[in-house]
FIKOLKOL-606353 format. One record per residue (C-alpha): chain; x, y, z. Coordinates in steps of 0.05 Angstrom, whole numbers. Example, Ala and Ser with C-alpha at 12.3 -4.5 7.8 and 13.67 -1.06 7.14 Angstrom:
2
<site><ch>A</ch><c1>246</c1><c2>-90</c2><c3>156</c3></site>
<site><ch>A</ch><c1>273</c1><c2>-21</c2><c3>143</c3></site>
This chain:
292
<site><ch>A</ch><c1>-1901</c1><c2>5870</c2><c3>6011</c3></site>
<site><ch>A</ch><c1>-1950</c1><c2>5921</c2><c3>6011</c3></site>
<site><ch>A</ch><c1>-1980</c1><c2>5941</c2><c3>5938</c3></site>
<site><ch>A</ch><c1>-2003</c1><c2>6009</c2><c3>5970</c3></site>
<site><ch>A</ch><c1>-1934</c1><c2>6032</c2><c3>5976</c3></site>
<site><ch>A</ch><c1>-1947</c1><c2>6040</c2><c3>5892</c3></site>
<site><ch>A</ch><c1>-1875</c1><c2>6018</c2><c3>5890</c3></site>
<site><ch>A</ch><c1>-1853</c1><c2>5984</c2><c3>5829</c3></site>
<site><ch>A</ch><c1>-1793</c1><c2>5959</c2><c3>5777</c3></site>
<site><ch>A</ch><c1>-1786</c1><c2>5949</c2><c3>5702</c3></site>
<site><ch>A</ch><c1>-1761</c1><c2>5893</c2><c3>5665</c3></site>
<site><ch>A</ch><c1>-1746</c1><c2>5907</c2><c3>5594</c3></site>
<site><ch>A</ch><c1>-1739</c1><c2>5983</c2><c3>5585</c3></site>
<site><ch>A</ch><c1>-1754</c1><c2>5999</c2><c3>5509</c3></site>
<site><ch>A</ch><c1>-1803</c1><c2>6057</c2><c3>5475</c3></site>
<site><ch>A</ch><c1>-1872</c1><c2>6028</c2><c3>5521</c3></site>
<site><ch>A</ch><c1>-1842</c1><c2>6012</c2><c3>5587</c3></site>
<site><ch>A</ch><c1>-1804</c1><c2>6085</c2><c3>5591</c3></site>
<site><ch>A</ch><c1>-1873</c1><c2>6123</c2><c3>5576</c3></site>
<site><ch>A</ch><c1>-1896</c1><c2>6075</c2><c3>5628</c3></site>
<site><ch>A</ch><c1>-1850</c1><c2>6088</c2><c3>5682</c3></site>
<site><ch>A</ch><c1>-1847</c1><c2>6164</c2><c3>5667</c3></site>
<site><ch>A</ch><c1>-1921</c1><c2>6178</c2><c3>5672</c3></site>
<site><ch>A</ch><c1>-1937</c1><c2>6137</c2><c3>5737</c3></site>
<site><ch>A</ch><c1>-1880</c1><c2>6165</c2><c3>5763</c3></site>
<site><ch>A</ch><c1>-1919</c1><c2>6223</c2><c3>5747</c3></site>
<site><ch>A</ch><c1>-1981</c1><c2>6193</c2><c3>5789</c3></site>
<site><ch>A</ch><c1>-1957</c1><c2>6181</c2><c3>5850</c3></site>
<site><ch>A</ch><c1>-1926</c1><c2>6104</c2><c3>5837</c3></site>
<site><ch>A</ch><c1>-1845</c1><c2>6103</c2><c3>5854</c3></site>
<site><ch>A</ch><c1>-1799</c1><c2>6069</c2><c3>5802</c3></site>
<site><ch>A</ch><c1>-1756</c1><c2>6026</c2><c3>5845</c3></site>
<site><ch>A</ch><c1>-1710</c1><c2>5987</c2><c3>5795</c3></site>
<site><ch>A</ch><c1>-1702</c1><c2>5979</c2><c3>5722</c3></site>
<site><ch>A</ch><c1>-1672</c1><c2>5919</c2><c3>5688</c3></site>
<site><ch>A</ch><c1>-1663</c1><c2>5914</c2><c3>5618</c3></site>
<site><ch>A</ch><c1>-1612</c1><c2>5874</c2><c3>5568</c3></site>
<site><ch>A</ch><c1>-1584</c1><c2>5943</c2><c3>5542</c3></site>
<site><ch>A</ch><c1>-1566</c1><c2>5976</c2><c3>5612</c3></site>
<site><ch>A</ch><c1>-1559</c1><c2>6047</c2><c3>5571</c3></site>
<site><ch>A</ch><c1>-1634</c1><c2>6039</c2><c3>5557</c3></site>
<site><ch>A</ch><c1>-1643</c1><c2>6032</c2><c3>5643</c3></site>
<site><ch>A</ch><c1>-1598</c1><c2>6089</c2><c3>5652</c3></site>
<site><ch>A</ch><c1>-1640</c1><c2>6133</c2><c3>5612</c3></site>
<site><ch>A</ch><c1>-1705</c1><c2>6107</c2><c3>5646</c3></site>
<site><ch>A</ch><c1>-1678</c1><c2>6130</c2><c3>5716</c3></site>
<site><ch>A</ch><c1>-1652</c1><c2>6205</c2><c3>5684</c3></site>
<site><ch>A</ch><c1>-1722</c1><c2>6205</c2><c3>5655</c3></site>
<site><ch>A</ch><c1>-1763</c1><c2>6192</c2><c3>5717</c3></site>
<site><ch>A</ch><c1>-1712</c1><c2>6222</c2><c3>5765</c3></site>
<site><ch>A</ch><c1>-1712</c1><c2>6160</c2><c3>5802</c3></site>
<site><ch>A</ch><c1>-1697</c1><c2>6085</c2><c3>5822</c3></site>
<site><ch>A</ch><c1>-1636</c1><c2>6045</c2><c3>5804</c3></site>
<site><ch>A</ch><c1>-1602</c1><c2>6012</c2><c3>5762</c3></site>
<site><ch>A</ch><c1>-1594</c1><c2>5928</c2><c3>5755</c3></site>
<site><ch>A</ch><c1>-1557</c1><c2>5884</c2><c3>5711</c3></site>
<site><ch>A</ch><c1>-1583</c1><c2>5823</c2><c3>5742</c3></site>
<site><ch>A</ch><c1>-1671</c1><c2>5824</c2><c3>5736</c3></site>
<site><ch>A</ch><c1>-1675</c1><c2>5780</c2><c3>5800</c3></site>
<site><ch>A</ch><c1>-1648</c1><c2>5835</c2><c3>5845</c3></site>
<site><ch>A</ch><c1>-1686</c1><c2>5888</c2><c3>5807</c3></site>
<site><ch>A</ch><c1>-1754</c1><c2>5851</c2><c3>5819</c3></site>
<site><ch>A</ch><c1>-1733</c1><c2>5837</c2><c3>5894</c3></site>
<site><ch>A</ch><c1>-1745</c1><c2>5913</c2><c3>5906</c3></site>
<site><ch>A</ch><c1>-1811</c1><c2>5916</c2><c3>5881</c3></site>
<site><ch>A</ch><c1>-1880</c1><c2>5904</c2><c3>5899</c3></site>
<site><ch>A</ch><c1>-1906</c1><c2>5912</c2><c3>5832</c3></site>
<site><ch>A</ch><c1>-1871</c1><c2>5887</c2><c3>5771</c3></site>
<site><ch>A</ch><c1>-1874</c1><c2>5902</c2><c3>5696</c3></site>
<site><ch>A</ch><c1>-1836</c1><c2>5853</c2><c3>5641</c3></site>
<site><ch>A</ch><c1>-1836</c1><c2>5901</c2><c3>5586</c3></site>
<site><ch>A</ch><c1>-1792</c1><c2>5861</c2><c3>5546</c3></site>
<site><ch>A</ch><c1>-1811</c1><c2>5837</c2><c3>5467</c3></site>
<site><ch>A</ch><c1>-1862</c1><c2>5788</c2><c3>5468</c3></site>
<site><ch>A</ch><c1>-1816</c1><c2>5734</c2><c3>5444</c3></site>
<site><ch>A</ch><c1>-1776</c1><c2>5736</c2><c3>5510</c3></site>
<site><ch>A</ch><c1>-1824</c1><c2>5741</c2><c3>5564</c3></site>
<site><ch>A</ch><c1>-1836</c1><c2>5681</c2><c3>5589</c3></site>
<site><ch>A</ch><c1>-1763</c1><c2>5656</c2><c3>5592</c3></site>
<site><ch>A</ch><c1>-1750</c1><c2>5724</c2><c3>5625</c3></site>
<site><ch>A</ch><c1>-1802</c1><c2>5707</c2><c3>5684</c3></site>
<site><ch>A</ch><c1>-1783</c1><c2>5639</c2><c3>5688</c3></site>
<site><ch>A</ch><c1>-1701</c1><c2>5659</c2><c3>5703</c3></site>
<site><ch>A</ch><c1>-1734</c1><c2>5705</c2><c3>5756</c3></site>
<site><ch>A</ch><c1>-1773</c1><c2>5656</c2><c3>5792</c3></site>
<site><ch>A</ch><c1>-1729</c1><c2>5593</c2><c3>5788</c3></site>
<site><ch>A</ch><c1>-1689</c1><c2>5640</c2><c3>5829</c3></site>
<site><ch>A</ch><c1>-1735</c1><c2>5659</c2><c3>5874</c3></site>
<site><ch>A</ch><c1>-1743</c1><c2>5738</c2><c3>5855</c3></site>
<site><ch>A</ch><c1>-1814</c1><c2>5743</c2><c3>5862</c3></site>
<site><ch>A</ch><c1>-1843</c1><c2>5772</c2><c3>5938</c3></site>
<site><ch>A</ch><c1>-1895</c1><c2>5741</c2><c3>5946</c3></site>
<site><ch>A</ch><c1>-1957</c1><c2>5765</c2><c3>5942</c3></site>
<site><ch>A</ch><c1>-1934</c1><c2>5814</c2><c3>5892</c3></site>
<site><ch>A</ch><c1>-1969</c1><c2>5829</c2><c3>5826</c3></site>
<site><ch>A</ch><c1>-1933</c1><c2>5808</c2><c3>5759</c3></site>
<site><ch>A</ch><c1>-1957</c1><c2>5843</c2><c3>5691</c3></site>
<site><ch>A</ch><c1>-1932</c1><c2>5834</c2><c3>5624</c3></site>
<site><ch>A</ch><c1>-1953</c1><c2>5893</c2><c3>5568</c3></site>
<site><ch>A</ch><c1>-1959</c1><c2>5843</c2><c3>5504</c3></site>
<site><ch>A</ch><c1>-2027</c1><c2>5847</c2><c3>5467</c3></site>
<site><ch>A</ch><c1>-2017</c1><c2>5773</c2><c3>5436</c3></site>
<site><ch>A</ch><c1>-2004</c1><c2>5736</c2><c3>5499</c3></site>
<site><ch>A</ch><c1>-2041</c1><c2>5717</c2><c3>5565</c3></site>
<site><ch>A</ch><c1>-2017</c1><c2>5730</c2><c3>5640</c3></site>
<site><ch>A</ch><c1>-2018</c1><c2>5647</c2><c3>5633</c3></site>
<site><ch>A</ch><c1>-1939</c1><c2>5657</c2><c3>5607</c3></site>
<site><ch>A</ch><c1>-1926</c1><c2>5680</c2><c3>5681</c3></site>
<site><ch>A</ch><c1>-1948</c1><c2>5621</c2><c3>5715</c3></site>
<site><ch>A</ch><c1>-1875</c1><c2>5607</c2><c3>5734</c3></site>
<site><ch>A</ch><c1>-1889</c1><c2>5685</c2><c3>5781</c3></site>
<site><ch>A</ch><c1>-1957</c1><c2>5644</c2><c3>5807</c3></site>
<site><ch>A</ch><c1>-1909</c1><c2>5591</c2><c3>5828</c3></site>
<site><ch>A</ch><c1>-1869</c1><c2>5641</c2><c3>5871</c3></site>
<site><ch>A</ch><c1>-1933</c1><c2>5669</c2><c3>5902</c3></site>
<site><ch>A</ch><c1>-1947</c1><c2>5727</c2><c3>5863</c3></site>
<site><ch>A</ch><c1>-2010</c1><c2>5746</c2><c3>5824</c3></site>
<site><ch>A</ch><c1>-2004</c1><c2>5754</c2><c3>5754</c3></site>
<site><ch>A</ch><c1>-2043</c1><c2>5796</c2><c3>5689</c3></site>
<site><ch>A</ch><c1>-2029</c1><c2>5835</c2><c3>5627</c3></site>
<site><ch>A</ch><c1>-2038</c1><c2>5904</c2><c3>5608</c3></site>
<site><ch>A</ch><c1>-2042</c1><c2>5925</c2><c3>5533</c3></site>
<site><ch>A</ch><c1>-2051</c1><c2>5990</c2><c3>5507</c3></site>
<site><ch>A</ch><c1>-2087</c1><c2>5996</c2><c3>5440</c3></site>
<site><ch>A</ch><c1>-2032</c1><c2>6050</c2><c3>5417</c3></site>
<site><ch>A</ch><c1>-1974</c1><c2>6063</c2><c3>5384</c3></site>
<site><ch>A</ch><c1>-1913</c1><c2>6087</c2><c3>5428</c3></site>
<site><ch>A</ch><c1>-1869</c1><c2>6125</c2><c3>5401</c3></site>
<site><ch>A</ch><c1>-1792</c1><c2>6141</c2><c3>5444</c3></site>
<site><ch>A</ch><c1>-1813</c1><c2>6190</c2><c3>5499</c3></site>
<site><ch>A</ch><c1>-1792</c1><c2>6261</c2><c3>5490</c3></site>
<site><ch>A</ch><c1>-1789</c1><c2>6295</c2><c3>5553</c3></site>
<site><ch>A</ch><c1>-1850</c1><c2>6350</c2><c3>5568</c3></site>
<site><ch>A</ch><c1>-1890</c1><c2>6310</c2><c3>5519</c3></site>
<site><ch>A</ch><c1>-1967</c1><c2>6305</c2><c3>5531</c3></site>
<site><ch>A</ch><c1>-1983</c1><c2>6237</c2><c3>5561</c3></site>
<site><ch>A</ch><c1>-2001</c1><c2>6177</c2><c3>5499</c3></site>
<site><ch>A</ch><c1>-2037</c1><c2>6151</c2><c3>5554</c3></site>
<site><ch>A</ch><c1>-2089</c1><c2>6205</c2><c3>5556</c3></site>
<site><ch>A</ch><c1>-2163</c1><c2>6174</c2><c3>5537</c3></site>
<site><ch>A</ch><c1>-2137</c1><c2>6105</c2><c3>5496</c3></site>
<site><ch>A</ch><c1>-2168</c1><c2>6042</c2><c3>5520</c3></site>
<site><ch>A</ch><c1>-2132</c1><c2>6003</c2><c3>5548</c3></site>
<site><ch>A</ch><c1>-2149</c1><c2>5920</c2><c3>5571</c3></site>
<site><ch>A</ch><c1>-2135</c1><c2>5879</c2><c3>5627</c3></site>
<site><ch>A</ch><c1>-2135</c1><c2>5801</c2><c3>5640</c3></site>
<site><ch>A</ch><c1>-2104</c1><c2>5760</c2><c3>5694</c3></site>
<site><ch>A</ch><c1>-2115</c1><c2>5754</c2><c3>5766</c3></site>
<site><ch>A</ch><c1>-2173</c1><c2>5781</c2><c3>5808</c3></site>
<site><ch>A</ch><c1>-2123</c1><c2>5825</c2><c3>5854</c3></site>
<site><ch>A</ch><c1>-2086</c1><c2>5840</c2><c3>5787</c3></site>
<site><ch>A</ch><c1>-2146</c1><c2>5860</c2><c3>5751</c3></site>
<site><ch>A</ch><c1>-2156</c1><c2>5908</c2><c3>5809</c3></site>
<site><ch>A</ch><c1>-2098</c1><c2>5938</c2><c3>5814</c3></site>
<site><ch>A</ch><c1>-2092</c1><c2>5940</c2><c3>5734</c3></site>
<site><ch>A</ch><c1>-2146</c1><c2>5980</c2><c3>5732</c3></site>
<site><ch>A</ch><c1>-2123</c1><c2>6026</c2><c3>5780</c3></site>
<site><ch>A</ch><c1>-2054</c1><c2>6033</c2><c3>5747</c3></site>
<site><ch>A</ch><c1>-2092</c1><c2>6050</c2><c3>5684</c3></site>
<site><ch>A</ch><c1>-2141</c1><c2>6104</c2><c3>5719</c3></site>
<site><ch>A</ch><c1>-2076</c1><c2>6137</c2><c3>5741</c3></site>
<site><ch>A</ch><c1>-2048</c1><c2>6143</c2><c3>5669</c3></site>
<site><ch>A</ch><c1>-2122</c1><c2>6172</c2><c3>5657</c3></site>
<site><ch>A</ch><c1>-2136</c1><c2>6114</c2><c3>5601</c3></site>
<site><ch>A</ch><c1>-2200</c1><c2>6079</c2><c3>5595</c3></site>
<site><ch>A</ch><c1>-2202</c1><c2>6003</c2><c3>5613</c3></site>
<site><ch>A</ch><c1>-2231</c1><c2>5946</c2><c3>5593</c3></site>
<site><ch>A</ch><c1>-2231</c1><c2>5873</c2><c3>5624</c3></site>
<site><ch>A</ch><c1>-2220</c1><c2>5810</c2><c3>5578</c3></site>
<site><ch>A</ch><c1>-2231</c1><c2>5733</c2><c3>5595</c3></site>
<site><ch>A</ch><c1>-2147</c1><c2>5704</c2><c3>5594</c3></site>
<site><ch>A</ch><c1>-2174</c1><c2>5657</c2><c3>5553</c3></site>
<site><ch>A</ch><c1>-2198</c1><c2>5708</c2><c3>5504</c3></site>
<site><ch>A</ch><c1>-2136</c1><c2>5750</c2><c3>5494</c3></site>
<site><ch>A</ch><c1>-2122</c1><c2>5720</c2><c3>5426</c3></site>
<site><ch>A</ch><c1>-2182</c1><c2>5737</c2><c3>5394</c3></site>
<site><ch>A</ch><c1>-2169</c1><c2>5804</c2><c3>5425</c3></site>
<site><ch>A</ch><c1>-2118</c1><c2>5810</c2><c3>5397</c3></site>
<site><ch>A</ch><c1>-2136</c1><c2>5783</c2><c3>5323</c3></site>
<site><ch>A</ch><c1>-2184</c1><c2>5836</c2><c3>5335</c3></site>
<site><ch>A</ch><c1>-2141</c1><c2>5896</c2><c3>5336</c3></site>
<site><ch>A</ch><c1>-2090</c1><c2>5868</c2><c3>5278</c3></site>
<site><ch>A</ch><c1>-2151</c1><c2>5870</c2><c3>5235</c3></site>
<site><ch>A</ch><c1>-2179</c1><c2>5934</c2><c3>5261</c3></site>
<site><ch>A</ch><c1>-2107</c1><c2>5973</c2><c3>5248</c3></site>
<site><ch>A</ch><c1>-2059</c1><c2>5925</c2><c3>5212</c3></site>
<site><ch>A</ch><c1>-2110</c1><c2>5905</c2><c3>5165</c3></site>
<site><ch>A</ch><c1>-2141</c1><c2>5976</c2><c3>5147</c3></site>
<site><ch>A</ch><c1>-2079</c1><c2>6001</c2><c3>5122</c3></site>
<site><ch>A</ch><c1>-2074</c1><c2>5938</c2><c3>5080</c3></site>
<site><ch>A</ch><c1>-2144</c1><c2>5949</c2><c3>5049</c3></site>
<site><ch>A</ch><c1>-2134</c1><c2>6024</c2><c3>5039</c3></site>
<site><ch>A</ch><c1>-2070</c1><c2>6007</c2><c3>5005</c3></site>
<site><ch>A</ch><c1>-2111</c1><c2>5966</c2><c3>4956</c3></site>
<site><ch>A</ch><c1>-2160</c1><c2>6027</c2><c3>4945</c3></site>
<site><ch>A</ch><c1>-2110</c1><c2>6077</c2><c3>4935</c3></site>
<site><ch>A</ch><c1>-2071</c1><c2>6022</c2><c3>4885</c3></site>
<site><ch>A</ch><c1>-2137</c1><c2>6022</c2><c3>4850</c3></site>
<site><ch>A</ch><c1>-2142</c1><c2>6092</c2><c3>4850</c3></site>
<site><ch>A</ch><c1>-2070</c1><c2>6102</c2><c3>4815</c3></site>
<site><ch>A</ch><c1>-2096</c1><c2>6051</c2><c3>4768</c3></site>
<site><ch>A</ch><c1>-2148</c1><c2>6098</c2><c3>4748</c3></site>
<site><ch>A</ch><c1>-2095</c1><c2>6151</c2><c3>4721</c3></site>
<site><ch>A</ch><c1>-2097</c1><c2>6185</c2><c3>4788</c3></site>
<site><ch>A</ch><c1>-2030</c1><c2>6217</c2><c3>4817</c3></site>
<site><ch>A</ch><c1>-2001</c1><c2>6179</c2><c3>4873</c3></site>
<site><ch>A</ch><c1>-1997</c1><c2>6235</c2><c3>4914</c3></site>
<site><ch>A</ch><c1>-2062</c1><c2>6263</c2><c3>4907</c3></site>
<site><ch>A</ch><c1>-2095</c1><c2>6191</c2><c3>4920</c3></site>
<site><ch>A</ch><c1>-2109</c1><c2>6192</c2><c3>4991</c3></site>
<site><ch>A</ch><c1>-2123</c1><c2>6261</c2><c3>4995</c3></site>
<site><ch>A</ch><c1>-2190</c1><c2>6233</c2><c3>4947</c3></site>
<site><ch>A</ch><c1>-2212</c1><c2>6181</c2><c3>4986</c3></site>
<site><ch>A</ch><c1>-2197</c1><c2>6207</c2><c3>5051</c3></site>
<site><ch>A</ch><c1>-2268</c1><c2>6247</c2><c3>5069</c3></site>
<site><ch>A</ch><c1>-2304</c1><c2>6184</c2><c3>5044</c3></site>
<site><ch>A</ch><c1>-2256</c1><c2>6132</c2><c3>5090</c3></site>
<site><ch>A</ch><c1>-2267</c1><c2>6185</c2><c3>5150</c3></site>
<site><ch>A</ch><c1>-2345</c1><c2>6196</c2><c3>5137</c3></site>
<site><ch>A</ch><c1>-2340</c1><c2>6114</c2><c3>5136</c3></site>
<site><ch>A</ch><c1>-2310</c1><c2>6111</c2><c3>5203</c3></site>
<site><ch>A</ch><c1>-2357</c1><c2>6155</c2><c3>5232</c3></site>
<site><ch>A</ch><c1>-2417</c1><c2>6123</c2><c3>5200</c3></site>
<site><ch>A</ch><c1>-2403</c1><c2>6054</c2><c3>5234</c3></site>
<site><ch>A</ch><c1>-2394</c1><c2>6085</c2><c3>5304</c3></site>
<site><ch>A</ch><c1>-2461</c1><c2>6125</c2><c3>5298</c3></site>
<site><ch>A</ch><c1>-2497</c1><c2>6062</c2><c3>5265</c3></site>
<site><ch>A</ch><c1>-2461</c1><c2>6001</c2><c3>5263</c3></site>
<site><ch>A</ch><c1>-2428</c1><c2>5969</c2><c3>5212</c3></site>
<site><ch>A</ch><c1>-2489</c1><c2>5934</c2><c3>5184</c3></site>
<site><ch>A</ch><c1>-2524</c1><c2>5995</c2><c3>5174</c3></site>
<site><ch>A</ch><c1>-2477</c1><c2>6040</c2><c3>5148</c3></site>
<site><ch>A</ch><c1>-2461</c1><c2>5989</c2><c3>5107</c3></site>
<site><ch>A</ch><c1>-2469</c1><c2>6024</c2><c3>5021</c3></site>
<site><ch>A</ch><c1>-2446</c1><c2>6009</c2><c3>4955</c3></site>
<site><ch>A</ch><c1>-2468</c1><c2>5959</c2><c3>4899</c3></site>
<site><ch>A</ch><c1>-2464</c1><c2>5897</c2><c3>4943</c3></site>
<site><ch>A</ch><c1>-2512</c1><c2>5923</c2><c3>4998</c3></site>
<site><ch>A</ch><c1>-2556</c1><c2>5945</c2><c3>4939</c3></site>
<site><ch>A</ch><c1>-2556</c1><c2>5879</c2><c3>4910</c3></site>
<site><ch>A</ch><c1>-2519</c1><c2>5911</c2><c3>4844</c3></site>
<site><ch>A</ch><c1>-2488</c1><c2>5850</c2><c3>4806</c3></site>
<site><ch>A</ch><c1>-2472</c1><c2>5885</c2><c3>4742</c3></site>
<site><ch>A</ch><c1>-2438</c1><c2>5931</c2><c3>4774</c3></site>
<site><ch>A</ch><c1>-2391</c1><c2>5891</c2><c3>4807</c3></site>
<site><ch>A</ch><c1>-2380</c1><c2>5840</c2><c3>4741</c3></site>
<site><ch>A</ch><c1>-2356</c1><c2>5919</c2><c3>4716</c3></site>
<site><ch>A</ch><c1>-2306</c1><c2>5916</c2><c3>4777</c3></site>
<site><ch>A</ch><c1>-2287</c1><c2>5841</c2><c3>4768</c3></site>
<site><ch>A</ch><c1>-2276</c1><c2>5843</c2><c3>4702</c3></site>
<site><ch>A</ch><c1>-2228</c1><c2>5912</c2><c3>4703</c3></site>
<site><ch>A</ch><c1>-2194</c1><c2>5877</c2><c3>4760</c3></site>
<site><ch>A</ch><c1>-2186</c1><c2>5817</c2><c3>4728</c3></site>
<site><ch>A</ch><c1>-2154</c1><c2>5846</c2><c3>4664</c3></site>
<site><ch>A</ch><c1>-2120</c1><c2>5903</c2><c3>4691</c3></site>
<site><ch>A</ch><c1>-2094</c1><c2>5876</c2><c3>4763</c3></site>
<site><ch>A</ch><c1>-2103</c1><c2>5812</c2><c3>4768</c3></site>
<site><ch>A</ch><c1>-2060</c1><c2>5807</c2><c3>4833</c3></site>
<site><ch>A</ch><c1>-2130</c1><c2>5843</c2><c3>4868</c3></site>
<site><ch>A</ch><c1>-2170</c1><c2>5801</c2><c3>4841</c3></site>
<site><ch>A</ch><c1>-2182</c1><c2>5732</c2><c3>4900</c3></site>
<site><ch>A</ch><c1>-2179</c1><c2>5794</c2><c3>4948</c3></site>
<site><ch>A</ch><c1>-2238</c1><c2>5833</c2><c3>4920</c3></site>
<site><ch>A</ch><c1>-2283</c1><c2>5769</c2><c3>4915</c3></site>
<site><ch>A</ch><c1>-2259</c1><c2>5754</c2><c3>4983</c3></site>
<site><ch>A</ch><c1>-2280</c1><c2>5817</c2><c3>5011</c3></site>
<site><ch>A</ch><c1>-2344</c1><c2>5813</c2><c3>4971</c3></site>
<site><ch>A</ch><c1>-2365</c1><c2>5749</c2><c3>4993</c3></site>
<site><ch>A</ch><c1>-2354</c1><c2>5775</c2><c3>5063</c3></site>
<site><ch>A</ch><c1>-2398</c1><c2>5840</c2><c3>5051</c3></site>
<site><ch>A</ch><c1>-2447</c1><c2>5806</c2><c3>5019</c3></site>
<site><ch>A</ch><c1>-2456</c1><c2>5766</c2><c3>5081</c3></site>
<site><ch>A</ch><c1>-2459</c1><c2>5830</c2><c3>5118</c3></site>
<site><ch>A</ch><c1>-2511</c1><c2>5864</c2><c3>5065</c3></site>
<site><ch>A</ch><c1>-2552</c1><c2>5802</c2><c3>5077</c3></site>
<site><ch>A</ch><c1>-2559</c1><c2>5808</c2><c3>5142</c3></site>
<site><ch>A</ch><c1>-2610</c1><c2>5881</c2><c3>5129</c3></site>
<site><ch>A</ch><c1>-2656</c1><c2>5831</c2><c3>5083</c3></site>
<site><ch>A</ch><c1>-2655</c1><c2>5878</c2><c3>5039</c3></site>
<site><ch>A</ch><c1>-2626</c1><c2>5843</c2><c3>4970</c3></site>
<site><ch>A</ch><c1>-2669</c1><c2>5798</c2><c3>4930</c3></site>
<site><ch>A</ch><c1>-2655</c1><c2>5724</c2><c3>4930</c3></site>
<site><ch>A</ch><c1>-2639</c1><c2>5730</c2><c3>4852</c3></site>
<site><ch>A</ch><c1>-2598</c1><c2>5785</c2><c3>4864</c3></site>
<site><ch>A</ch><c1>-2561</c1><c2>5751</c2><c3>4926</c3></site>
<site><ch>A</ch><c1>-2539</c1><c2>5687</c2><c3>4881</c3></site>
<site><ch>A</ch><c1>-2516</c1><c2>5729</c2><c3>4818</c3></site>
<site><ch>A</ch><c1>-2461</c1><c2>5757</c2><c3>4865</c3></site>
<site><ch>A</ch><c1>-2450</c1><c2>5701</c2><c3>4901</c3></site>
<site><ch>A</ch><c1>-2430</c1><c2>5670</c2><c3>4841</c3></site>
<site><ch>A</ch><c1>-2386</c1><c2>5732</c2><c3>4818</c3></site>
<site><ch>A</ch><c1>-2348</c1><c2>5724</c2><c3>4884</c3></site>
């Protein structure tokens, strides 16, 4: 089949793979078919986009298509692919991409088997349902790619349409990737949730607590992506400040004890960082080494 015709179907049609399908639809790329396990959800898709149709059975859906996208949960994927292949639904020759940040284009090896081409495409975003006349949540996120050489190229054409920024990834990388942005999103909120817990502690009202720390967590942000995170790197660890931190451990420890492995934890790993400057003494480097 011929991937310039732009033509393609949707497996799995919850909040991502409707944005998907509306805004290429937008871009000159022609929804063919939508599949999904709640058929309500595919009806919708089609109203939304104005085109395509409508099948209960993903085989027949992905039949139609040069270019398919398993926007199912990550958990179903794979099995998903594999039903389509042992019947024979993939053309080949035709490009296979599933949207899941956690998992490689190697879970559609059973669509390689058929003769297609196979990758992943994961947005670094949030999706929330599509509302229609909405601005695109496409618009200037980054966006990576893996898989195939021919899927690689065409991923990155899909993702110049939905005028996103993209970024290529080794498949055998996509883990780490992935560990990468749980840590970068998932974990903030869990480590501003222990400031602002702090914060309470210190007899300030709950709903004033962020609205404290949020010009220094901002000014933070900012100050690693002008500088790095070595050098904007501050506070009593990076100046080598041992008492006060036995001042923090010890409050911790009496007052909320259940912070207390994670703020040595964190320590040790900023001390690390601080040490990396060379700018704490030796002497100063063991005292908190030994706090944490």
């Amino acid at each position: 089949m011929d991937i310039n015709k732009k033509e393609f179907c949707l497996i799995g049609c919850g909040r991502l793979g409707i944005n998907l399908a509306v805004f290429l639809s937008k871009q000159g790329f022609t929804p063919k078919a939508f599949s999904s396990k709640n058929l309500e959800s595919a009806e919708k898709a089609i109203k939304l986009t104005g085109k395509g149709q409508v099948y209960d059975n993903p085989v027949k859906a992905v039949k139609t298509s040069n270019i398919v996208f398993i926007t199912t949960p990550d958990t179903v994927i794979e099995p998903v692919c594999e039903n389509i292949a042992s019947n024979d639904g993939f053309n080949k020759n035709s490009i296979v991409f599933h949207l899941s940040g956690a998992l490689s284009s190697c879970i559609l090896k059973s669509a390689k088997q058929n003769g297609a081409y196979v990758g992943s495409i994961h947005p670094l975003q949030a999706f929330a349902p599509y509302e229609p006349g909405q601005e695109s949540p496409f618009k200037g996120i980054n966006i990576s790619i893996e898989g195939d050489e021919k899927a690689i190229e065409l991923g990155k054409e899909i993702v110049n349409a939905l005028r996103a920024n993209s970024f290529t990834i080794p498949t055998e990388a996509k883990t780490l990737y992935h560990a990468s942005a749980v840590v970068a999103s998932n974990y903030l909120v869990t480590l501003e949730h222990f400031a602002l817990e702090l914060l309470k502690n210190a007899d300030q009202p709950e709903e004033k607590a962020y609205d404290i720390l949020e010009p220094l967590i901002l000014g933070t942000l900012k100050n690693i992506k002008a500088r790095g995170c070595i050098n904007a790197l501050t506070g009593p660890v990076a100046r080598g400040d041992d008492e006060i931190v036995s001042r923090h451990l010890k409050d911790i420890d009496e007052k909320m004890p259940q912070f207390s492995k994670l703020y040595r934890m964190l320590g040790q790993y900023t001390l690390d960082i601080a040490d990396q400057r060379g700018e704490i003494s030796e002497d100063a480097r063991q005292k908190l080494g030994d706090l944490f």
